[in-house]
N, C-alpha and C positions, 0 to 999 in steps of 0.2 A: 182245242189248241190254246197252248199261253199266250196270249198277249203281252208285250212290253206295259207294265202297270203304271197309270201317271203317277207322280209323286205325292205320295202320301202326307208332305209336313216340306213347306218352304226352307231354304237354305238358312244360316246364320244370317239378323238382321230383317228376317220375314217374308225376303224376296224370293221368285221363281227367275230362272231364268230361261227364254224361252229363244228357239231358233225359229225364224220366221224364212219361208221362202214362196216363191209364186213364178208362174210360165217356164218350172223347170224340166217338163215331160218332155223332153229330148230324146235323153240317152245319148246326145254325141259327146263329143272331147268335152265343150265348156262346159257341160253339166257334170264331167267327173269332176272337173278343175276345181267349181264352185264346192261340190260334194268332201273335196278332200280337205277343202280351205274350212268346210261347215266340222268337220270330224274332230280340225285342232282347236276351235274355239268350243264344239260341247265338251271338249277333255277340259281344257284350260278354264271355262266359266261354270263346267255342271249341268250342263242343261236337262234338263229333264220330261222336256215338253217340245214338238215341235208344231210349225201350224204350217201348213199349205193350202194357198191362197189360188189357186186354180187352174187348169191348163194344166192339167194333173199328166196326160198322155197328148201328146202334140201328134198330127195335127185332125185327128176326129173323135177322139177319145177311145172307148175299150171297143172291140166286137158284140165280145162277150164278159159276164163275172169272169172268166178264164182264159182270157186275152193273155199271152206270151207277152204283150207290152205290158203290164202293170211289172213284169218281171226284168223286161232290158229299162223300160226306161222310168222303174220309181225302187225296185228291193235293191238290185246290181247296183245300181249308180248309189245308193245311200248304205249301204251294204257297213255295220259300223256306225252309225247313228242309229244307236240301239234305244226308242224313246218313241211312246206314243207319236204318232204324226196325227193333227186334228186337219183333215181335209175338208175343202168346198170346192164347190164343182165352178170349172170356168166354160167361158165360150166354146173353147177347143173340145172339150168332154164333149161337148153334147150338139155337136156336128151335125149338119144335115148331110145335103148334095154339094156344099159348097163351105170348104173348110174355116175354122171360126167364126161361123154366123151363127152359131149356140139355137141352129133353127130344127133341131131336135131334142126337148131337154129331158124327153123319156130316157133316153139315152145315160143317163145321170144313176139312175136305177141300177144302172150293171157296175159302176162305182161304189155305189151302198152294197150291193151283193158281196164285192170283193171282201171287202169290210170283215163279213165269217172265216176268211182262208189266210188273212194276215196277222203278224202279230205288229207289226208298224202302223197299218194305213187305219184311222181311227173315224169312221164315217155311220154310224148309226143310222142315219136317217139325210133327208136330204136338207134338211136344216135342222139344228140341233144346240144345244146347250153342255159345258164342261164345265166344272166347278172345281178348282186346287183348292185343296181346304188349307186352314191356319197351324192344322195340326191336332193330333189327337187330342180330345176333348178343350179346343179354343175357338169353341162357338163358330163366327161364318165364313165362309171360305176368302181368301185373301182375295181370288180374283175368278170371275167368271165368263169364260169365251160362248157367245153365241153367233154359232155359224152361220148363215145364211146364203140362199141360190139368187145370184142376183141374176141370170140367164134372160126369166121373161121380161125384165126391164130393159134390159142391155144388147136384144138382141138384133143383128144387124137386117133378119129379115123378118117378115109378117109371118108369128104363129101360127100354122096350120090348125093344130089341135085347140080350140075353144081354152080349155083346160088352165094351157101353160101362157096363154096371154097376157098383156101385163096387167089387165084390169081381170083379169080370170077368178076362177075359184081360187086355184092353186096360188098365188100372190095374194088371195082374200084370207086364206088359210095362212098365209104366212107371216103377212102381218098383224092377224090377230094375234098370231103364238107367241111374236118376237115384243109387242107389246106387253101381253100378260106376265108373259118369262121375266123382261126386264123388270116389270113391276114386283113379280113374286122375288126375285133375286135377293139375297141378302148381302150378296159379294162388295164387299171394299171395293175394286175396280170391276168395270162390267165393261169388257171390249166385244160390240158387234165385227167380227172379221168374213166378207165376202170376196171376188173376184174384182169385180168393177167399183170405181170408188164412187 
């Protein structure tokens, strides 16, 4: 499948311009409203990048990689905002028994799945790193987004699984990566962007 490609070489001036949004996994009216208001500002600024900051599927996140909801309430509503989207998983995605206590973050996994079957929703991995370069052959990338799951820090109940705890592997693995990455990075601006602030 194609993907929407990120942009290859910043605008005139060396700038990207990017559509940021978050808690928009609705699918009802305000999220067309907001959707159609995001349509005339990527025509009117160029956007070429989008990022979504979590709460991706309101209010337990997907079933399945193939949930009918990544389709009413993230392609349908953005439907025209033709532009990598960089996702991170929020509380809502990864739902337990009890909606936005992000007290499932396996759950987050069938988000990454979807990832192969869209040419919008751009989620590689459950934290991850994107780099806009300067432009064919102008050395290091203007700016570099590193995403991050902030769920096991953030979550309103006690981890079940060892794993996803906040002191766990999973958070041990993740701050080592987000450390390194930043360190390796050679990007002119380096934005950590997650759920929780």
């Amino acid at each position: 499948m194609d993907k929407f490609p990120l942009p290859s070489r910043p605008r005139p001036g060396g700038s990207y311009a990017v559509l940021v949004t978050g808690d928009a996994g609705t699918g009802n009216e305000a999220q067309y409203a907001v959707a159609a208001a995001a349509r005339k500002v990527c025509r009117t600024d160029g956007v070429g990048v989008a990022i979504g900051l979590g709460d991706n599927l309101y209010e337990n996140g997907p079933e399945s990689a193939h949930d009918d909801e990544f389709h009413t309430k993230f392609e349908k509503p953005n439907t025209g905002i033709d532009v990598p989207w960089l996702m991170v998983l929020g509380n809502h995605d990864c739902s337990g028994l009890i909606p936005g206590s992000g007290g499932d973050p396996s759950r987050g996994d069938r988000e990454v799945a979807y990832a192969t079957t869209s040419r919008r929703w751009h989620m590689p991995a459950r934290y991850y790193s994107t780099a806009l370069p300067a432009g064919p052959g102008r050395g290091a990338p203007v700016v570099e987004f590193f995403a991050v799951d902030t769920n096991p820090v953030a979550s309103t109940v006690t981890q079940l699984d060892p794993y996803f705890r906040w002191d766990g592997p999973y958070m041990r693995e993740q701050r080592r990566w987000l450390d390194s990455a930043l360190t390796a990075s050679r990007a002119t601006w380096k934005i950590v962007i997650g759920h929780h602030p």
